[in-house]
C-alpha positions as MATLAB code, in Angstrom:
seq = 'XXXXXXXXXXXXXXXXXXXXXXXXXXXXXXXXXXXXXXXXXXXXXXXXXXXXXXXXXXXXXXXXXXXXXXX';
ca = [
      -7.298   29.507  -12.886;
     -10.712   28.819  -13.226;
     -13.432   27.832  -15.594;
     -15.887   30.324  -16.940;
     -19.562   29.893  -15.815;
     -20.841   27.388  -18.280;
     -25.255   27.038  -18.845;
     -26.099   23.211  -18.332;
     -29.112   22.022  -19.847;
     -31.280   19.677  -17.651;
     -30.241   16.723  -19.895;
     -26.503   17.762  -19.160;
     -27.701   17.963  -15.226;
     -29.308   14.738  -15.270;
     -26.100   13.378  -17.514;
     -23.586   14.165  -14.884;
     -25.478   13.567  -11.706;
     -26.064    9.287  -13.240;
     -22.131    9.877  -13.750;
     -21.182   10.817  -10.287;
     -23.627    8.489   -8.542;
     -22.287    5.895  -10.908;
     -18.534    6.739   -9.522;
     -19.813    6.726   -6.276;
     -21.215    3.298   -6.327;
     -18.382    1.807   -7.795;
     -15.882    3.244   -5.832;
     -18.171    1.805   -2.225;
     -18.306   -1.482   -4.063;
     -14.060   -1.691   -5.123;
     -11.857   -3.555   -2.699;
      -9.500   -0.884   -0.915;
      -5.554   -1.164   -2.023;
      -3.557   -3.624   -0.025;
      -1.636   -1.799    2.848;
       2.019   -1.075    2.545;
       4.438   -3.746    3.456;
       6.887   -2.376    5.642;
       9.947   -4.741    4.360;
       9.347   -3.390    1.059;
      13.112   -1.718    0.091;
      11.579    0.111   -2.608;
       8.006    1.458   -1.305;
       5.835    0.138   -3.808;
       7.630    1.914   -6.367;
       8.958   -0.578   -9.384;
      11.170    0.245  -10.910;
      13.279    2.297   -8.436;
      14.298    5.664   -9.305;
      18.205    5.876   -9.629;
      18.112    7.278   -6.273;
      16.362    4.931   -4.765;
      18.570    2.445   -6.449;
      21.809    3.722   -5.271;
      20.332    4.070   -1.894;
      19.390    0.041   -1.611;
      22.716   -0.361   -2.994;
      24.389    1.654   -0.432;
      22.268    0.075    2.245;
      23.451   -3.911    1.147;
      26.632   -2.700    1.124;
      26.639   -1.609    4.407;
      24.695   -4.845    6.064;
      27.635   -6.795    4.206;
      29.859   -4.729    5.766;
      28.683   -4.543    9.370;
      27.857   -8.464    8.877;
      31.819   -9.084    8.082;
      33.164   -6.972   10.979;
      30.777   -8.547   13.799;
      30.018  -12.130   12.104;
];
């Protein structure tokens, strides 16, 4: 869905153009986010969905059990 046409004034113009150049110098200046560590168990995400939970669960539960049977 879109927007009707709406009239800007040249105050309204000149109003959103110092906006967007504003974003787009502060977005060249910001440090970039840090890249994804690969050990992380839960992707970024804190806290875990249940899912994701019951997944990392399952998961230590199985390097237990694999770590009884061959250690």
């Amino acid at each position: 869905m879109t927007t009707p046409y709406r009239h800007l004034t040249p105050g309204m113009k000149r109003a959103r153009a110092s906006a967007q150049e504003a974003i787009r110098r502060a977005q060249a200046h910001a440090t970039p986010p840090p890249a994804a560590d690969p050990d992380d168990p839960w992707d970024g995400a804190w806290p875990p969905s249940p899912q994701a939970w019951r997944a990392r669960c399952r998961q230590i539960r199985h390097d237990i059990e694999e770590t009884r049977r061959h250690g």
